[in-house]
N, C-alpha and C positions, 0 to 999 in steps of 0.2 A: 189811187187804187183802192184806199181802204172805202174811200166817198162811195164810191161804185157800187162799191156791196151795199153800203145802208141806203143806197137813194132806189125808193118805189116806183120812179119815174112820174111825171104827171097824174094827175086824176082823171084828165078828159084827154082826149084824141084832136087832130088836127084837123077834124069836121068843123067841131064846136069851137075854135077858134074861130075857123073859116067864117063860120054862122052867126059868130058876134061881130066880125070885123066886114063881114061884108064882103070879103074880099076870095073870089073864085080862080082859079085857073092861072097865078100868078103867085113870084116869092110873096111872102110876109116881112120880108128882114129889108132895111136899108141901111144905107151910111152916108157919113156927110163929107167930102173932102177939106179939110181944113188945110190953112195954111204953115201951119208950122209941119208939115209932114217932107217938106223940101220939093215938093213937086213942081215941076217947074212949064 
């Protein structure tokens, strides 16, 4: 809570990610399924 107050949030918007990464019309986040997760 107190983070919250002092964070300015980012400097650029999620165009300029888009725009470096190349990546349009789709998430930007992944993850990797590992096996120590118990999944079976």
């Amino acid at each position: 809570p107190a983070y919250v107050k002092t964070f300015q949030g980012p400097p650029h918007g999620i165009q300029v990610e888009r725009d470096k990464l190349n990546k349009y019309g789709r998430g930007l986040l992944g993850c990797t399924i590992k096996p120590k997760l118990g999944l079976s």
